[in-house]
C-alpha positions in Angstrom: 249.6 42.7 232.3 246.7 41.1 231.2 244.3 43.4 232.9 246.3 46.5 231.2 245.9 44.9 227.9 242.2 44.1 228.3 241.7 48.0 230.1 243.2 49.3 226.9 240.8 47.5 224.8 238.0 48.5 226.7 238.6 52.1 226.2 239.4 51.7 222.7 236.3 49.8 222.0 234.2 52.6 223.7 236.5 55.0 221.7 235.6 53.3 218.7 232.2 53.5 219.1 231.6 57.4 220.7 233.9 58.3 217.3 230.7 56.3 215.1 227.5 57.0 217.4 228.3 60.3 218.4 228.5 62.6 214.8 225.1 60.3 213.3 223.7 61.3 216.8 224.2 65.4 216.5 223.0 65.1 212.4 220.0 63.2 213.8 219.7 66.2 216.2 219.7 68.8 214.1 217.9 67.3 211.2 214.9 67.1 213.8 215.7 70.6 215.0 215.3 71.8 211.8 212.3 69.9 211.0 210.5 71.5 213.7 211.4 74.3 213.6 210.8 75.0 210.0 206.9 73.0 210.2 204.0 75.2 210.6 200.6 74.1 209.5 197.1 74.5 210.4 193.8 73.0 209.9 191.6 75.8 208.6 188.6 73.7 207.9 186.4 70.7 208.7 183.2 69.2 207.2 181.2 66.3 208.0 178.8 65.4 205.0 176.5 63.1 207.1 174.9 61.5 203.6 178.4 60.4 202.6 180.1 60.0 205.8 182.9 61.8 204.5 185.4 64.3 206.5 186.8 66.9 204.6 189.5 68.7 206.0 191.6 72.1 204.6 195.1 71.8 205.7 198.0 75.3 204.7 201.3 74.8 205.1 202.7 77.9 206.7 206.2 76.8 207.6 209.4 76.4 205.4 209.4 72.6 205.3 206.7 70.7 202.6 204.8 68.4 203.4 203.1 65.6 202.8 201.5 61.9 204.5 198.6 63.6 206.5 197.1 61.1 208.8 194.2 61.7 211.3 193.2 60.9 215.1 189.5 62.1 216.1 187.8 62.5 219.1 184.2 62.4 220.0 184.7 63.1 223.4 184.4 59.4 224.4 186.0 57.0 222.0 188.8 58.0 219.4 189.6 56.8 215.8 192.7 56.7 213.8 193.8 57.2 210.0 197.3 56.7 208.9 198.1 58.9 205.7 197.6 55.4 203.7 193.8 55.8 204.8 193.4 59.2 204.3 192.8 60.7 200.9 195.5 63.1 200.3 193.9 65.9 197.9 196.5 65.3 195.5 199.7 65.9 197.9 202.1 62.8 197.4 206.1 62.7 198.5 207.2 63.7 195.3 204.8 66.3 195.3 204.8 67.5 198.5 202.4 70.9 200.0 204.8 73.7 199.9 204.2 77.1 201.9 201.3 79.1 201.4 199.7 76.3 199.9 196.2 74.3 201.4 195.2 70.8 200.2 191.5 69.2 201.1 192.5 66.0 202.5 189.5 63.7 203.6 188.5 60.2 205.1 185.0 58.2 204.9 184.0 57.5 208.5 182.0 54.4 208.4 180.1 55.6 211.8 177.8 58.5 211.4 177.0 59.0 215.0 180.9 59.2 215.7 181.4 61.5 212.6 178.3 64.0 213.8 180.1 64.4 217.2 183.7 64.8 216.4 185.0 67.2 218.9 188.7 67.5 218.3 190.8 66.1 215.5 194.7 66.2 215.1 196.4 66.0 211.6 199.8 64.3 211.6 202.5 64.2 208.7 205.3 62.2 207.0 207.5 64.5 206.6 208.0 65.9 210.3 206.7 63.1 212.7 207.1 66.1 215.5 204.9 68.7 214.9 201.4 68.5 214.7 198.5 70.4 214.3 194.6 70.5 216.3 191.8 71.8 215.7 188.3 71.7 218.1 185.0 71.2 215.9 
């Protein structure tokens, strides 16, 4: 008798908590589906100014989704570096103002080491809005 009554509360326990978990678990789902399937960006552009130690970098959004919070991770081939979207100046693109399609943004970062910044081979822009998708471009 007791083991029936403590079976029953078992299964309506994990009852109880498919019904919550499982519907915030398929939104979650599909919200990222969407997200990556609507992000498209690429990095058309990238300038080191060696005198200012500044990396300028053209970003177009090509997808359906704005964006915004570009961070950076470069490569010289034998160390790497990495910029969250705090660090990197965003060219004017904030949350509320966010890089819609067919529109490009300069964003840009001072790297304090000139040798790294002369041999960057590869970099990788991230986003805010989509952690998913990124983009990559080779110097």
């Amino acid at each position: 008798m007791v083991g029936a009554a403590l079976l029953i509360a078992v299964v309506m326990f994990a009852g109880t908590m498919v019904a919550t978990w499982g519907p915030a678990w398929v939104s979650g789902e599909r919200s990222s589906l969407t997200c990556v399937t609507h992000t498209n960006y690429v990095v058309e552009g990238a300038d080191f100014n060696e005198n200012s130690g500044r990396l300028q970098i053209k970003v177009t959004n090509f997808g359906m989704e704005p964006l915004y919070g570009f961070g950076l991770t470069l490569y010289n081939g034998t160390s790497s570096m990495q910029y969250n979207y705090s660090q990197v100046d965003q060219g004017g693109i904030t949350e509320d103002k966010k890089l819609k399609r067919g529109e490009s943004t300069y964003v840009s970062v001072i790297i304090p080491d000139m040798h790294f910044g002369r041999n960057i081979e590869r970099l990788i822009v991230t986003n805010e809005m989509c952690y998913s998708v990124t983009t990559e471009s080779r110097m």
